[in-house]
C-alpha positions in Angstrom: 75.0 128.5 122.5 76.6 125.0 122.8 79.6 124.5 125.0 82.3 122.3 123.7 81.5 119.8 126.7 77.9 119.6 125.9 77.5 115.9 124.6 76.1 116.1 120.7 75.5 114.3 117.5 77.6 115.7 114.6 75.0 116.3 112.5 73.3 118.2 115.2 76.7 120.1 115.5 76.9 120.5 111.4 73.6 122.2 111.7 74.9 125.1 113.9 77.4 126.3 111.3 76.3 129.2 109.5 74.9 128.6 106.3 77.2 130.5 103.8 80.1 128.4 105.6 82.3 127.1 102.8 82.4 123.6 105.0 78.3 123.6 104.8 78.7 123.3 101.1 80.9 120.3 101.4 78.6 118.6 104.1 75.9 119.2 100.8 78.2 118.1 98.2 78.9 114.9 100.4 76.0 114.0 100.6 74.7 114.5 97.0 77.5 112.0 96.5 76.2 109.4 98.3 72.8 110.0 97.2 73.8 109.5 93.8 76.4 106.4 94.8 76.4 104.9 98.0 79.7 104.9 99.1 81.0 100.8 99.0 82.5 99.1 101.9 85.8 97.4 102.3 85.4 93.8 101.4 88.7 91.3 101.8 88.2 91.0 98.0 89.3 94.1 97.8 92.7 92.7 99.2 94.7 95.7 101.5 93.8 98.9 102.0 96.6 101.4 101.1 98.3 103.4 104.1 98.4 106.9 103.9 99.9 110.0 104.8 97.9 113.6 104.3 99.1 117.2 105.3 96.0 118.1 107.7 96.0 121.8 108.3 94.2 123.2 110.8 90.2 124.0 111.4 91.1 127.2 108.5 90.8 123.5 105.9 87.2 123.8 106.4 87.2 127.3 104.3 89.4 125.7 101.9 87.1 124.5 99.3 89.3 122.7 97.1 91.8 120.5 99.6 88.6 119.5 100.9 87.1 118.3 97.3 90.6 116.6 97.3 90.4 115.0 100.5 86.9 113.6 100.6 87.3 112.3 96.2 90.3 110.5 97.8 88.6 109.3 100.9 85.4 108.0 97.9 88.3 106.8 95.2 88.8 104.0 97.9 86.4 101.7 99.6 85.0 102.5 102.7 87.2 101.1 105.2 85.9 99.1 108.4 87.9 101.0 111.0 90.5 103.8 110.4 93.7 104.2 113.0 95.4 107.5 112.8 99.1 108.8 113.8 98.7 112.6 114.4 101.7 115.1 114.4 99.9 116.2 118.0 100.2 113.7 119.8 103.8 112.8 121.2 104.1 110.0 123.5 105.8 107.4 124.9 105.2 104.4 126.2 103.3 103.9 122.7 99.4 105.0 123.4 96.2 104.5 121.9 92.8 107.4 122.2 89.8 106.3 124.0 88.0 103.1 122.3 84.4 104.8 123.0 83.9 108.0 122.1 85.2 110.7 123.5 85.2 114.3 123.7 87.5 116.2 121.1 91.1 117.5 121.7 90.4 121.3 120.6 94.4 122.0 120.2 94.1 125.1 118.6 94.1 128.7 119.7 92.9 131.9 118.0 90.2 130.3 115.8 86.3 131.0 115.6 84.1 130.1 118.4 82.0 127.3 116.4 85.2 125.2 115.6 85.5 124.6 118.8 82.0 123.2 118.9 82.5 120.8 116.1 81.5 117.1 116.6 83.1 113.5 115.3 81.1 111.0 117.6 82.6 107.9 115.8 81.6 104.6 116.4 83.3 102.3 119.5 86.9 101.2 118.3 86.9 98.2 120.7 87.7 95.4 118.3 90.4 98.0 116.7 91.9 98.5 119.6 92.3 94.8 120.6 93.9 94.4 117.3 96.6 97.0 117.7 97.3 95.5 120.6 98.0 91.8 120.2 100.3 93.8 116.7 102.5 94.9 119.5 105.5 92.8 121.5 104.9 92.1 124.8 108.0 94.4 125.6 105.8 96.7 123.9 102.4 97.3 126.0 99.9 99.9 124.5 98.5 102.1 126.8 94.2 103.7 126.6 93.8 106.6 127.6 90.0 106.0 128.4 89.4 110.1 128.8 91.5 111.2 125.7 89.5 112.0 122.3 91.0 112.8 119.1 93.2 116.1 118.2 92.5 117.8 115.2 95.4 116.2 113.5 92.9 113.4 113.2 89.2 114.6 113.2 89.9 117.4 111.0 90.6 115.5 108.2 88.4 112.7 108.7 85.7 114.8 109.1 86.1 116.2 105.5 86.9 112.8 104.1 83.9 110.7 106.0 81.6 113.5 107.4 79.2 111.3 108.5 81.5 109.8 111.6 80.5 106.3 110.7 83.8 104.7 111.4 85.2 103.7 114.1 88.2 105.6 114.4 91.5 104.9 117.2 94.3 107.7 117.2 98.1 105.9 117.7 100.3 107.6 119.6 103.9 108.8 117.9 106.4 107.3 120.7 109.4 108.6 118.7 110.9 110.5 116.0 113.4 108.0 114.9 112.8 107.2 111.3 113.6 103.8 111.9 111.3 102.9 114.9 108.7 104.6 113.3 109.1 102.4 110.2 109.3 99.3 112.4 106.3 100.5 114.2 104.2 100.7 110.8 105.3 97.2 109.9 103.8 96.0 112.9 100.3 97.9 112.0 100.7 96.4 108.1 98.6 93.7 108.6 95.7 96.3 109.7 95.4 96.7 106.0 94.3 93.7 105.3 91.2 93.4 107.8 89.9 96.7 106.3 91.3 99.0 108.5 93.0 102.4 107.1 96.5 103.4 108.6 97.0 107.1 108.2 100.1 109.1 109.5 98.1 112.3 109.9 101.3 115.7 109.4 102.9 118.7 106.5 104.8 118.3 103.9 106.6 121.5 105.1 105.5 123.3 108.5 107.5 126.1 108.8 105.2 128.0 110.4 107.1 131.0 112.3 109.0 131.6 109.2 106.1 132.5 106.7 105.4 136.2 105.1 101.7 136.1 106.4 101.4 139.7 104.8 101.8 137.5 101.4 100.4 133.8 102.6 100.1 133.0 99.1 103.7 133.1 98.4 105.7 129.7 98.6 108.8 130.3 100.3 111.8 129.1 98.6 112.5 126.5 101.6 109.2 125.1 101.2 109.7 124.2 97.6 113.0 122.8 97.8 112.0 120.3 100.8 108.5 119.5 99.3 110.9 119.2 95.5 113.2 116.8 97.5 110.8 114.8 99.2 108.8 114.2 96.0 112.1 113.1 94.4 113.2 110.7 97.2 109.5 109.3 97.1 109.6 108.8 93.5 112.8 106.6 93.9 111.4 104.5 97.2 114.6 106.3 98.7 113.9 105.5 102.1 117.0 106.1 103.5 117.5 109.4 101.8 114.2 110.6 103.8 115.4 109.2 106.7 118.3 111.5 106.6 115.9 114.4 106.0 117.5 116.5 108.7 120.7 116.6 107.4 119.8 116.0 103.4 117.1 117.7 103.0 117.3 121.5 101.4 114.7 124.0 103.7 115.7 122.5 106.9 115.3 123.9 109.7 112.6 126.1 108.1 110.9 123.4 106.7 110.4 121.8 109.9 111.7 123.3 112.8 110.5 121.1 114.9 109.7 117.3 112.8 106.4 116.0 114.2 104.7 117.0 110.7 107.0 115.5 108.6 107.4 112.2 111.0 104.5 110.3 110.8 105.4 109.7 107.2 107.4 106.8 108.4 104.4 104.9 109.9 102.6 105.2 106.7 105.7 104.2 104.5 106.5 101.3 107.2 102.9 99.9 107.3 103.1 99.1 103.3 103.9 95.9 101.5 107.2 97.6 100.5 108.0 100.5 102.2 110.6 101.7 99.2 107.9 101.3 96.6 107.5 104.4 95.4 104.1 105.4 96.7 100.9 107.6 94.7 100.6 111.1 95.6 97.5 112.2 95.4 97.6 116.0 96.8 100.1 118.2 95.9 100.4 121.9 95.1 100.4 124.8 98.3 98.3 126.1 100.9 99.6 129.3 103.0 102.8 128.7 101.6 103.2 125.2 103.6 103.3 121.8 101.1 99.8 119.6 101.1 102.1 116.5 99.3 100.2 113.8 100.3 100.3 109.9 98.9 99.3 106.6 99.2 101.2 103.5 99.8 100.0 100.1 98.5 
């Protein structure tokens, strides 16, 4: 058997899982749809790429047949971006940081899972020239930081290896410095003009995240805090109520529950801040429930 630290291809990895895993029947799916229509690449005709913010679960989203369908048909309903830069709910840090520009081995943040997720694969192409970019986005009182060893968490390869499963794309993971709603919106607009080389900006969280508080003799039952915040929030997005999200600790019905601690709900702001108008109301293209936690996720033109 593979150890995590044993260097692989992903689709050497993909081949390991066990055949009558629900995520092998995606990697086919996939890949009859690209068989049957190439998937086409970002072109600056295309003008910007929308910014985006998805609920990413945990390695149990590869046995979840339909968010997956959902993810990768949104991933395919958009062209195939150039580069992808990611803002996880797992990665809290400041002075603002960027993930290794080569590949690198996988953050495996999870605990309690099957052995063979912990032997999963996203060898993405080198993010060099992605890197460089975000840089020269930031002020000079601003440095970004690589951490040359650091690889991506799975608030950022689990998803993107549902949506682009053949690890293609060269992908950077951001940093989240701060949980100020404004800072984080500032921080966005700085990373706007990604959009328009290509590049998709995704803030990478959960609608709701309550974890500790869920009935997980009944984790098909939506708790009533969870439907209130995720009820709110799709109101406030609907109105490009910024501010009223902003104010989500104190506005927002389900809270604490809902969030007890706000790195899920948090990187929301980056995507709303990286858009043309960050109080237009955005797309959401994933809704409904899994485990009793929101999967509301949108795009923002």
């Amino acid at each position: 058997m593979t150890s995590p630290l044993t260097p692989s291809t992903t689709a050497t990895a993909d081949r390991r899982i066990p055949g009558q895993h629900p995520f092998v029947a995606h990697l086919r799916r996939a890949a009859d749809a690209e068989r049957a229509a190439a998937h086409r690449l970002w072109t600056p005709d295309d003008g910007p790429l929308p910014s985006l913010y998805l609920g990413h679960g945990a390695p149990m989203l590869f046995e979840m047949t339909d968010w997956m369908t959902e993810l990768h048909s949104w991933a395919r309903a958009l062209p195939k971006p150039k580069a992808v830069l990611i803002v996880s709910a797992h990665w809290e840090s400041a002075p603002l940081s960027i993930s290794s520009s080569q590949p690198s081995e996988l953050v495996y943040d999870f605990g309690g899972f099957d052995p063979m997720y912990y032997q999963m694969r996203y060898d993405t192409p080198a993010a060099t020239e992605l890197a460089e970019q975000v840089a020269k986005l930031m002020p000079d009182t601003e440095p970004v930081h690589e951490h040359r060893s650091r690889g991506l968490d799975h608030g950022a390869w689990v998803p993107l290896k549902i949506m682009y499963p053949d690890a293609d794309i060269p992908v950077l993971q951001l940093s989240m410095p701060t949980h100020n709603p404004g800072r984080l919106l500032d921080l966005g607009r700085r990373l706007g003009p990604l959009r328009e080389a290509g590049v998709l900006v995704i803030g990478s969280g959960y609608m709701t995240h309550g974890l500790p508080f869920l009935d997980w003799s009944h984790p098909d039952q939506v708790p009533g805090w969870s439907s209130d915040f995720d009820s709110w929030a799709s109101d406030a997005l609907a109105r490009g109520d910024v501010d009223e999200l902003a104010a989500f600790r104190t506005r927002a019905p389900g809270m604490p529950y809902a969030h007890p601690t706000v790195e899920h709900f948090t990187p929301l702001f980056v995507s709303l801040g990286a858009a043309t108008d960050p109080a237009a109301p955005p797309t959401t293209v994933i809704d409904g429930y899994a485990i009793g936690l929101a999967k509301r996720s949108f795009q923002a033109a």
